[in-house]
C-alpha positions in Angstrom: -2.6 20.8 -27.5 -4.8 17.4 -26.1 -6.9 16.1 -28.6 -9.3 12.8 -26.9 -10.8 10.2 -29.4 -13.7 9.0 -28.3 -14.6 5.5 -30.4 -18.2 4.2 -30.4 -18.4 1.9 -32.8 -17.3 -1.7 -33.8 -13.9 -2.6 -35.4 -15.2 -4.6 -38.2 -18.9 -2.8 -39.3 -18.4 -3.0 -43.0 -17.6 0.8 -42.7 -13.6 2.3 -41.9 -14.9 4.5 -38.9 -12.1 2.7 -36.5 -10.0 2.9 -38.8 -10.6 6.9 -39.7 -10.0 6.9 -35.4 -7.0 5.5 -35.6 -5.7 7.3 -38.6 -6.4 9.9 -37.0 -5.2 9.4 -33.8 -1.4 8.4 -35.1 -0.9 11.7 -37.3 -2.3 14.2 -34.6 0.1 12.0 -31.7 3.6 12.3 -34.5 2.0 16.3 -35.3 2.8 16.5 -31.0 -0.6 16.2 -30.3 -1.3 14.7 -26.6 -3.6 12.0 -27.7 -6.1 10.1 -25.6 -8.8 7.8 -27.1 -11.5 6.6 -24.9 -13.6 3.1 -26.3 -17.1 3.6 -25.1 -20.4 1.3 -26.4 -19.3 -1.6 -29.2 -15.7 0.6 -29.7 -14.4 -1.3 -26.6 -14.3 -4.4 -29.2 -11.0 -2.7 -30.3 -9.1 -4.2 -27.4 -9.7 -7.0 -27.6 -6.5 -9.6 -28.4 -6.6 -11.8 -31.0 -9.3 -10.4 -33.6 -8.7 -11.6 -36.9 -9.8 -8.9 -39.6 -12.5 -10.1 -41.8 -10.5 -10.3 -45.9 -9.7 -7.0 -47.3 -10.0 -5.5 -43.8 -7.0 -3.6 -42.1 -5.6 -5.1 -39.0 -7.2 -2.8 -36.4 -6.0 -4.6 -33.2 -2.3 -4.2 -34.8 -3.0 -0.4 -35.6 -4.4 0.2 -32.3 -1.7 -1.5 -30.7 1.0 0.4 -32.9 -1.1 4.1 -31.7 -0.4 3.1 -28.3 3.4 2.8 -28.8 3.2 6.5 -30.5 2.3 7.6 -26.9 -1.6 7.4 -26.9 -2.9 6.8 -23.6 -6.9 4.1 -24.8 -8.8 3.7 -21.8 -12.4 1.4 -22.1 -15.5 1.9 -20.6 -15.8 -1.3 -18.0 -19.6 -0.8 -17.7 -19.6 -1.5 -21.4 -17.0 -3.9 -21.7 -19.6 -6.1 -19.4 -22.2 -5.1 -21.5 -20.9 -6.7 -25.0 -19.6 -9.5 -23.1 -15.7 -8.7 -24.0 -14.9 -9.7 -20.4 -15.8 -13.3 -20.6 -12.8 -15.1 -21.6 -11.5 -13.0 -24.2 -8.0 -11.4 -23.4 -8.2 -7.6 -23.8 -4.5 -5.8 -24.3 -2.8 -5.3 -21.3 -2.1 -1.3 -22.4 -6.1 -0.2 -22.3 -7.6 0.3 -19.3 -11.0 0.0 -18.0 -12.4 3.3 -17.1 -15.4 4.7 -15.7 -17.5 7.4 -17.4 -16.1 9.7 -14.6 -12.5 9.3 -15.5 -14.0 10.3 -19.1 -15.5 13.1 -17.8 -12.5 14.4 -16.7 -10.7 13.6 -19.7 -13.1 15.9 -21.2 -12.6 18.5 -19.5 -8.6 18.7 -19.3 -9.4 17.9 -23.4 -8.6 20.8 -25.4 -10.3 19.1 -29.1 -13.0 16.2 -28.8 -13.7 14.0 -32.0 -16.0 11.1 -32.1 -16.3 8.3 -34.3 
């Protein structure tokens, strides 16, 4: 079963919506799950390297980092990664890729479950 993630929202918004993703993401990949999580408006924020978690905040970049090694495949939208300005100077992990919204369309439909956050 393919499950894709799709992750609109910033890392660090005072809410645990990344975080939910993420959760989320790790227990259906170890249930056998194929998991793909697509970063799309202020989600691609995620990948970027570096982040320091505001106190009393979970280290999302380390999370994220540890869902990839379970197997998920995190692509991020490039039209919005030039929108919010993540491209300027600011590493991104070398394990998401940039995407178009036509590779997410077709992640959609070979997708068998879609969740957004």
């Amino acid at each position: 079963m393919s499950l894709l993630i799709i992750l609109d929202r910033n890392s660090y918004d005072g809410s645990d919506v990344a975080w939910n993703a993420l959760r989320l993401a790790q227990k259906a990949a170890s249930s056998g799950f194929q998991v793909r999580m697509f970063l799309i408006n202020d989600g691609v924020d995620l990948g970027r390297e570096g982040v320091k978690p505001p106190e009393g905040f979970f280290d999302l970049g380390e999370m994220l980092k540890e869902t990839m090694r379970m197997g998920v495949e995190v692509k991020a939208c490039r039209t919005c990664l030039h929108r919010c300005g993540v491209h300027k100077g600011k590493p991104y992990m070398e394990n998401v890729k940039t995407a178009t919204m036509g590779e997410l369309v077709e992640w959609i439909k070979t997708s068998a479950k879609i969740v957004t956050f």
